[in-house]
C-alpha positions in Angstrom: 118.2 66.4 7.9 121.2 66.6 10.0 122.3 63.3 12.3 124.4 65.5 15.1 122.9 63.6 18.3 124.3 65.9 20.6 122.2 68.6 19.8 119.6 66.6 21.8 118.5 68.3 24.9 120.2 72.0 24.8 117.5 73.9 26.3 114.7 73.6 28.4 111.2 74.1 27.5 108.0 72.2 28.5 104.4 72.0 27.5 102.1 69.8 29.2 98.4 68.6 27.2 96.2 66.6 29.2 94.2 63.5 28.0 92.1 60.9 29.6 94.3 60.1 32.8 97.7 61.0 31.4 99.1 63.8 30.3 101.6 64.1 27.2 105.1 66.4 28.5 106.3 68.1 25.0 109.8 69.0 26.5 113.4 69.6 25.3 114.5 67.9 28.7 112.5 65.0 28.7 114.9 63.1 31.2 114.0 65.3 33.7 110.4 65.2 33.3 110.5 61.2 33.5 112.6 61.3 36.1 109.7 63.3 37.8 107.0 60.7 36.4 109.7 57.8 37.8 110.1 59.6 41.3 106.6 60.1 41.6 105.3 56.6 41.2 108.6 55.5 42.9 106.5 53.0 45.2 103.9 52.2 42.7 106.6 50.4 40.4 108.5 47.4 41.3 111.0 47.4 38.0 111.5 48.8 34.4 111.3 46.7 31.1 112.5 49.0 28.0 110.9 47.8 24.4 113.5 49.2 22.1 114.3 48.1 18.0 117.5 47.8 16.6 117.5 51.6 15.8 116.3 53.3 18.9 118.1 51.2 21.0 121.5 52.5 19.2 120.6 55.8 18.7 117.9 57.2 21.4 118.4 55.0 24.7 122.0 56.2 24.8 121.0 59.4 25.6 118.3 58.8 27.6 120.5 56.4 30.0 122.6 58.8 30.6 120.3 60.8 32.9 117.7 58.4 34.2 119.5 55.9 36.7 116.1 53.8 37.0 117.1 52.9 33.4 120.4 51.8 34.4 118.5 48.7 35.9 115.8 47.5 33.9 116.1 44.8 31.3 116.0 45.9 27.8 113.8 44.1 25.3 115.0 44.1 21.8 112.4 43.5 18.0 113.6 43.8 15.0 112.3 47.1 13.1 109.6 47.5 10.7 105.8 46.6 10.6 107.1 42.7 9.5 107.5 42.7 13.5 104.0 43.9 14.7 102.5 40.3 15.3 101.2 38.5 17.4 103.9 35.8 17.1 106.2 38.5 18.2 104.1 39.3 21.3 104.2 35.8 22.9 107.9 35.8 22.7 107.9 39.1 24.5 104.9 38.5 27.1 107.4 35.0 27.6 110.7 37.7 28.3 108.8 39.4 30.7 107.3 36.3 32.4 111.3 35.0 32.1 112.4 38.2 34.1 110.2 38.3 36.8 108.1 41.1 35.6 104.5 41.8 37.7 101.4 43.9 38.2 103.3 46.5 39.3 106.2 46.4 36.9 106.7 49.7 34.1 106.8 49.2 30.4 109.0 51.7 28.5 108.3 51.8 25.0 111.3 54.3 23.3 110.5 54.1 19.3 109.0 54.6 16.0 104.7 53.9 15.7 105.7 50.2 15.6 107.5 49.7 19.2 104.6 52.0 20.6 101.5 50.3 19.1 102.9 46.8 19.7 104.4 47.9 23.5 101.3 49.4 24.5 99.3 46.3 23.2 101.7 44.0 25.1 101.9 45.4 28.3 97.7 45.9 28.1 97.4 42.7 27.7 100.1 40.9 30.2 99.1 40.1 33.9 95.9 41.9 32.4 97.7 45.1 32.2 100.8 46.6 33.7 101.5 50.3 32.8 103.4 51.8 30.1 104.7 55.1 29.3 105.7 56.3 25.7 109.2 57.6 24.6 108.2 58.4 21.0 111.8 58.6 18.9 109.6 59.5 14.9 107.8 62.2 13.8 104.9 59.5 12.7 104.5 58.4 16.9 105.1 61.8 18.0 102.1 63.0 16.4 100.0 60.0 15.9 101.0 56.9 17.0 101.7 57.4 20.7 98.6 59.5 21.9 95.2 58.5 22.2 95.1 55.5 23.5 94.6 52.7 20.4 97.2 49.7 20.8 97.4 46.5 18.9 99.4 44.8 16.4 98.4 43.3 12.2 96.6 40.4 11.7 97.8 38.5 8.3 99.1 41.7 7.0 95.9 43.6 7.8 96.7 46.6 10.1 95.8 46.6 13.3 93.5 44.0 13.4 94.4 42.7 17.1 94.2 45.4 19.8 92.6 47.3 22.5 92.1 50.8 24.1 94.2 51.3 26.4 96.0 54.4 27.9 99.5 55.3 28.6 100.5 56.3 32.4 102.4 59.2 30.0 103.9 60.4 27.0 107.4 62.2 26.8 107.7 63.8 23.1 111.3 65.8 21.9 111.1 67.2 18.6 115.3 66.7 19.0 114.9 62.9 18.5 114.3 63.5 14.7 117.6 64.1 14.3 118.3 60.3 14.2 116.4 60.4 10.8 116.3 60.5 7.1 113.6 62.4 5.1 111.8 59.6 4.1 111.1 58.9 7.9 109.9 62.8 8.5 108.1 62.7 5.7 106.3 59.3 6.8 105.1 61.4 9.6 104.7 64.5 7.8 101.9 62.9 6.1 99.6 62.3 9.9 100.9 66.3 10.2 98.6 66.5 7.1 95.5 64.5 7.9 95.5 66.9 11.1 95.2 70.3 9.0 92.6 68.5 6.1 90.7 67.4 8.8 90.4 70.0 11.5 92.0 73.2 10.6 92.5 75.5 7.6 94.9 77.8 8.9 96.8 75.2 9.7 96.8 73.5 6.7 98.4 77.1 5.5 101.2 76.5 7.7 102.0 73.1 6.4 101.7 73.6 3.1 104.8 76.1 4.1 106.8 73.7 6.4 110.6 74.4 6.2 112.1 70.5 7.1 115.0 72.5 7.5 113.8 73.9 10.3 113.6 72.1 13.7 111.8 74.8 15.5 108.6 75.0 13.0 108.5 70.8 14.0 107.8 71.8 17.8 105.2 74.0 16.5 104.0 71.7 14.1 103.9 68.5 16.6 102.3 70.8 19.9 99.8 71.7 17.2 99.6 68.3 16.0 98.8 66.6 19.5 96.6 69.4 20.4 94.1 68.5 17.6 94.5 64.7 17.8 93.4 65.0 21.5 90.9 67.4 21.3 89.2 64.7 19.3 89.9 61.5 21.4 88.7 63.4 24.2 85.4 63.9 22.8 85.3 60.7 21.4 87.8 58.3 22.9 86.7 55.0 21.4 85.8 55.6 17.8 82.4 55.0 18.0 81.6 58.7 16.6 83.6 62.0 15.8 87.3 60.3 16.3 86.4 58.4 12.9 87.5 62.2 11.5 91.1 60.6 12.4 90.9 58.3 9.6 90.9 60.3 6.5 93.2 58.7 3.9 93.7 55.7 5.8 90.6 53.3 4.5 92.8 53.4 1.0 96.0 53.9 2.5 95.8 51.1 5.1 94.8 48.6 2.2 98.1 50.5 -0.3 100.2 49.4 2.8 99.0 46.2 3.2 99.4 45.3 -0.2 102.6 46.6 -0.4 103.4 44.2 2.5 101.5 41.4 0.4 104.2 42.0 -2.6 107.6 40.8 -1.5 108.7 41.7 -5.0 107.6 45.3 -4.5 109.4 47.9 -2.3 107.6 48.1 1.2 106.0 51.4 1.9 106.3 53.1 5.4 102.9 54.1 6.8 103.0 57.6 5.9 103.6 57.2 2.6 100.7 55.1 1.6 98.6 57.5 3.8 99.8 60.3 1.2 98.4 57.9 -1.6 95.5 57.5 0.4 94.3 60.9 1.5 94.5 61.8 -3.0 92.3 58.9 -3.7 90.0 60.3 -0.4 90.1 63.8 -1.3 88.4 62.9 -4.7 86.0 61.0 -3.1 85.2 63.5 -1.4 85.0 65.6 -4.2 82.4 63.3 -5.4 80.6 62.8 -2.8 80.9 65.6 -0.3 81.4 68.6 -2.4 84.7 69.1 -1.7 85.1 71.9 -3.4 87.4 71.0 -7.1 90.0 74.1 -6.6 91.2 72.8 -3.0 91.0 68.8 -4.6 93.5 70.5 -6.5 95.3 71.9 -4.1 95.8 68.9 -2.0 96.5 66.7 -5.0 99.6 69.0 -6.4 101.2 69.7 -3.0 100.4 65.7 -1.4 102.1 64.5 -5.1 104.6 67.3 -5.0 106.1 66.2 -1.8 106.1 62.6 -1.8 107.8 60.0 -4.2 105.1 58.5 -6.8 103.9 54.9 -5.3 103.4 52.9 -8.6 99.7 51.5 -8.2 98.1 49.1 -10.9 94.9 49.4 -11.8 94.7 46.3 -11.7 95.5 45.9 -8.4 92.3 47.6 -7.8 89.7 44.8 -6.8 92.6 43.2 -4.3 92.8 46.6 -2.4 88.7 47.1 -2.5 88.7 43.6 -1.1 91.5 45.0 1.5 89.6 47.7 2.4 86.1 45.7 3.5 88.5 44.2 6.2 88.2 47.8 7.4 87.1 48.6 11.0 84.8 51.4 10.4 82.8 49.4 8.1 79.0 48.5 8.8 76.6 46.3 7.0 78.8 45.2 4.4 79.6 48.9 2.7 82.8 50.3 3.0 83.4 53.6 5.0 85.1 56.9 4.8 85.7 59.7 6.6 85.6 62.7 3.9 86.6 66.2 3.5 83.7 68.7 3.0 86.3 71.9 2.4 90.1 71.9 4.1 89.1 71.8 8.0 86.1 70.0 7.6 85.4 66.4 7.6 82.8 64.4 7.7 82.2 60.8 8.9 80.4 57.5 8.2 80.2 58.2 3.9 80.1 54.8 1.6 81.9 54.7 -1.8 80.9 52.1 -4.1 83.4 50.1 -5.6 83.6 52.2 -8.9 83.8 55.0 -6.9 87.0 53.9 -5.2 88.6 52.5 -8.6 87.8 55.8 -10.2 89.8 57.6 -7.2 93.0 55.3 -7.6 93.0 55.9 -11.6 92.8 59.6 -10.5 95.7 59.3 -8.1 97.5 57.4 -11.2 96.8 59.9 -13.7 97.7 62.7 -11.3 101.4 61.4 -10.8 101.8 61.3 -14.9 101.2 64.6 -15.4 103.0 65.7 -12.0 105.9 63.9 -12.0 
């Protein structure tokens, strides 16, 4: 994946997908289209506060200064990278920064980064004065597709993902496919892995398509994220708080949330990005769903060899197991004590609200563990 930032912005497409009260601008001059946002709400705004990290504050705000003079002037707000930041202890001493610069009811929140600076941002400015507005600059493939759209904000709880949070809308989001040139594969493929969860769950032609992704290949990544976006929100639409068909969203992640935790857990161990625990996770889920929705055994296959055949082995214990069950009961989607999973049917299908028993989900990691012996 090449690192040449001035490719960023050479021509000039735009798609638009509306949401609940925002819309999401997919453009190649995404300056332009917030400078039409900023001009728009030009009396609704009394200043600008930009949440950056270390890394898209060197490598994506330069280039979005540039062109946007309102940016010129607002105060920059800098975290540390990496989910270790996503807490609540790192909120107050932001919401304390804003309340430091002056910042009120009608001030603007600029979010430019990874899933991280727009799950945190969003929570923060929800939650200050009791709400200002924010718009999303997402800067990775994993917040392009995921992270920044659909309106879920919040930060981890003792390790446990996204245990503090709210629904809350952005006033927009501005996605360029361009920014992934500030990263390395192991941050496309974190994203790559949502990119995944989207086909598996909602579309088999799809799933064709990314089984044959080219990373190479910048212009299949605008295809794949508009594609991407367009499924995530036709499902938040439909369901924009969880409390039915969105759960669809969460294949993989019942197992892969706890994997990430406990990778977090293990300072001795390497930390896992999100993505890549979700590719551990969506294994484990596909043979659950082999075993208990019928998922038919020649596409558990499928998804096993090219899932283990993209993405570097994660070395699970078995006997880690009964730590990540007990993980996993911390889940949201669980009710009445049984632990909950969205499963795959067949590839486009998915069905929500299915219970695996404990030996069920030990049975799946073991799978996952065997799989990666006679894979790797």
């Amino acid at each position: 994946m090449s690192f040449l930032l001035y490719l960023l912005f050479p021509f000039c497409f735009m798609t638009e997908i509306r949401s609940n009260n925002y819309s999401v601008f997919i453009s190649d001059d995404i300056p332009k289209e917030i400078n039409r946002f900023l001009k728009s709400n030009k009396a609704r705004y009394s200043n600008v506060f930009i949440f950056v990290d270390e890394n898209s504050l060197k490598c994506c705000y330069p280039l979005l200064v540039e062109k946007i003079n309102i940016f010129k002037e607002a105060e920059i707000i800098e975290i540390e990278s990496g989910e270790e930041s996503k807490t609540i202890e790192i909120c107050i001493q932001v919401w304390g920064a804003l309340s430091d610069y002056g910042a009120d009811r009608k001030s603007l929140f600029v979010n430019i980064g990874g899933g991280v600076i727009t799950d945190m941002g969003g929570f923060i400015a929800s939650t200050f004065k009791r709400g200002i507005d924010f718009i999303n600059i997402p800067t990775t493939l994993l917040s392009q597709v995921d992270a920044s759209v659909g309106g879920k904000v919040g930060v981890d709880l003792n390790n446990l993902k996204n245990e503090i949070g709210v629904f809350n809308n952005p006033a927009a989001v501005f996605v360029n496919s361009n920014f992934l040139n500030t990263l390395d594969k192991r941050q496309i493929l974190s994203g790559f892995a949502e990119i995944i969860k989207h086909a598996l769950i909602a579309d088999v032609n799809y799933w064709v398509k990314v089984m044959n992704a080219d990373f190479a290949d910048l212009n299949l990544f605008d295809d794949l994220i508009k594609t991407s976006i367009h499924i995530k929100n036709t499902i938040v639409l439909e369901d924009p708080k969880e409390q039915n068909t969105r759960k669809v969203l969460n294949f993989g992640h019942t197992i892969g949330h706890a994997i990430e935790t406990f990778s977090l857990e293990n300072k001795s161990k390497k930390h896992l990005l999100h993505g890549e625990a979700i590719a551990v996770g969506m294994v484990c889920e596909a043979y659950l769903s082999n075993k208990i929705c019928k998922l038919p055994a020649s596409e558990l296959d499928q998804i096993t060899r090219f899932i283990i055949g993209t993405y570097n082995a994660v070395n699970i214990d078995a006997m880690d197991a009964h730590r990540l069950i007990e993980l996993m009961r911390h889940d949201k989607k669980n009710e009445k004590g049984e632990i909950n999973f969205s499963l795959l049917s067949s590839i486009g299908k998915c069905e929500i609200n299915k219970s695996a028993k404990a030996d069920q989900i030990i049975d799946s990691l073991k799978y996952y563990i065997e799989q990666v012996k006679l894979m790797k």
